[in-house]
C-alpha positions in Angstrom: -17.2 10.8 -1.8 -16.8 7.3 -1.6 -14.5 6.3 1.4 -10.9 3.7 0.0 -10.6 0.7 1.6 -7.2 -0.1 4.1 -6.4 -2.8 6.3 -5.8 -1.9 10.0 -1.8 -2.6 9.0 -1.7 -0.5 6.3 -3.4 2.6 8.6 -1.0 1.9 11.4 1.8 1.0 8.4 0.4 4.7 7.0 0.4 6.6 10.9 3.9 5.2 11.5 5.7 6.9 8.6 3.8 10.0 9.1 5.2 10.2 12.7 7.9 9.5 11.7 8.2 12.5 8.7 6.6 14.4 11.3 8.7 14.1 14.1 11.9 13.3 12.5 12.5 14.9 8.9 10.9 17.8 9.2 13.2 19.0 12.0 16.0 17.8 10.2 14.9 19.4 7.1 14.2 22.6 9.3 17.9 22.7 10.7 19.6 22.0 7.0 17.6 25.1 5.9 18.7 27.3 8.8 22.4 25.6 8.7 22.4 26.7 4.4 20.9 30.2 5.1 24.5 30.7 7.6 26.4 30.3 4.5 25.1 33.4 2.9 24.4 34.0 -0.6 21.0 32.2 -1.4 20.7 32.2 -4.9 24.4 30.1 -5.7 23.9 27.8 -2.2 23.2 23.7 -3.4 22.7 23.0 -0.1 19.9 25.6 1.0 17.7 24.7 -2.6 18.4 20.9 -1.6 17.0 21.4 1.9 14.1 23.3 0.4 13.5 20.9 -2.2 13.7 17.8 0.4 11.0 19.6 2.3 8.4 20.6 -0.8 9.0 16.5 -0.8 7.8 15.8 3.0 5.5 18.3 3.2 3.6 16.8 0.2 4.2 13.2 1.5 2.5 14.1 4.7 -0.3 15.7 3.1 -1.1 13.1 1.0 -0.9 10.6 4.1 -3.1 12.7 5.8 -5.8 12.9 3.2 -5.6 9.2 2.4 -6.3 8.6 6.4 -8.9 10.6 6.2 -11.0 9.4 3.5 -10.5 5.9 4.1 -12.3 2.9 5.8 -10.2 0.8 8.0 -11.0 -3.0 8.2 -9.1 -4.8 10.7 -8.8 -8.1 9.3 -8.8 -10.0 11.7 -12.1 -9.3 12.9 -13.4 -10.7 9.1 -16.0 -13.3 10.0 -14.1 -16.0 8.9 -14.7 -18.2 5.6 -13.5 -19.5 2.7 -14.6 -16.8 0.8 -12.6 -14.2 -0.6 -12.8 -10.6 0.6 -11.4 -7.4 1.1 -8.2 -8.6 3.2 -8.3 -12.0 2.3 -5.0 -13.8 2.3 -5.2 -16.2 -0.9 -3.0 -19.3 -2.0 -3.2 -19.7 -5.1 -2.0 -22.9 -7.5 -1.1 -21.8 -10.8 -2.8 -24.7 -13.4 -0.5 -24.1 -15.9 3.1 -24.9 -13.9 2.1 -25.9 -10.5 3.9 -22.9 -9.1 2.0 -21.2 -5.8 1.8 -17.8 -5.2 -0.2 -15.9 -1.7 -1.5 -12.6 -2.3 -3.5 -10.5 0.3 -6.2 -8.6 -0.9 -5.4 -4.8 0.2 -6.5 -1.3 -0.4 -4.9 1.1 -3.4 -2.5 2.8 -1.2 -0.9 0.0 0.5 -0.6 -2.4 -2.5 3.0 -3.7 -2.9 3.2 -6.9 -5.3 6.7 -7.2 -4.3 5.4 -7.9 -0.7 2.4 -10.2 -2.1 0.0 -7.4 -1.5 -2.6 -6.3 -4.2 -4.7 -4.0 -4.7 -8.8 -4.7 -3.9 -9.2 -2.8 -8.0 -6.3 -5.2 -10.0 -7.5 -7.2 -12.3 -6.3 -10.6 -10.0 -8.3 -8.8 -7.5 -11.4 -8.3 -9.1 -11.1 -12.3 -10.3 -10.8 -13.6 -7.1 -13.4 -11.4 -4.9 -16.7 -13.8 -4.2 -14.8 -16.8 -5.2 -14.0 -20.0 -2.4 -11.5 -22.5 -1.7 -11.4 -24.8 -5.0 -12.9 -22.8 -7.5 -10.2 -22.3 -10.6 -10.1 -18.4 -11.9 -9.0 -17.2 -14.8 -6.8 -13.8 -14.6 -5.9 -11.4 -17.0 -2.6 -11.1 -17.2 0.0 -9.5 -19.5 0.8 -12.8 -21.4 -2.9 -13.8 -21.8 -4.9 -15.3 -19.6 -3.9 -18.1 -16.9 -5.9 -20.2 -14.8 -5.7 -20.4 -10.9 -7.2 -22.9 -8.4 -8.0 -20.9 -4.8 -6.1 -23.6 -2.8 -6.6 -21.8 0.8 -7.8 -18.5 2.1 -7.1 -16.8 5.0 -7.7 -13.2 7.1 -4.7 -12.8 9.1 
């Protein structure tokens, strides 16, 4: 099985929430259970199939961290011989040709892509444009309104 991709911030991003699930919603979970099963009558209590529900929830959320830690290659970016290249973990400025606009993506693994937060994911179509690419070349992307043409203006492994 090939191993996924992550930064070294997106494994410590990743180990974070899992201690905190771990540590911190599972006992509280655990106590809502035992407080619901006080009240009696299982089958008509809201609260104890909430509690039980919330915890099929964690439970699942902490296995699937744990599986996605475990099959995966971390790359601390920072340790990226530097260049003006784009790779995996490559922060990228990019000038759009059309409007002048600039956007900054970091190239990420699956799991920890977020566009919201500029992060993308190494397999997105914007990715897969930029990967191999340098400062000054113009890329064309794929995009839902057609294509658009980007100049790579810097790039950077923070």
């Amino acid at each position: 099985m090939k191993r996924k991709p992550l930064t070294s911030k997106g494994a410590e991003k990743l180990r974070l929430e899992l201690r905190r699930l771990k540590s911190q919603e599972r006992p509280r979970i655990i106590q809502a259970i035992a407080e619901a099963r006080a009240h009696g009558d299982l089958s008509e209590n809201a609260e104890y199939h909430a509690a039980r529900e919330q915890q099929g929830f964690v439970e699942g959320r902490i296995k699937h961290i744990e599986h996605e830690l475990s099959h995966c290659e971390i790359i601390d970016v920072g340790h990226l011989p530097a260049s003006n290249r784009v790779v995996f973990g490559a922060t990228v400025d990019l000038e759009d040709q059309d409007d002048g606009s600039e956007v900054v993506f970091q190239i990420v693994g699956e799991i920890e892509a977020d566009v919201k937060l500029g992060l993308i994911s190494i397999t997105s179509p914007i990715a897969r444009a930029l990967v191999g690419k340098s400062e000054g070349d113009v890329v064309d992307v794929a995009v839902p309104g057609g294509t658009r043409a980007f100049e790579i203006v810097a790039v950077r492994y923070v």
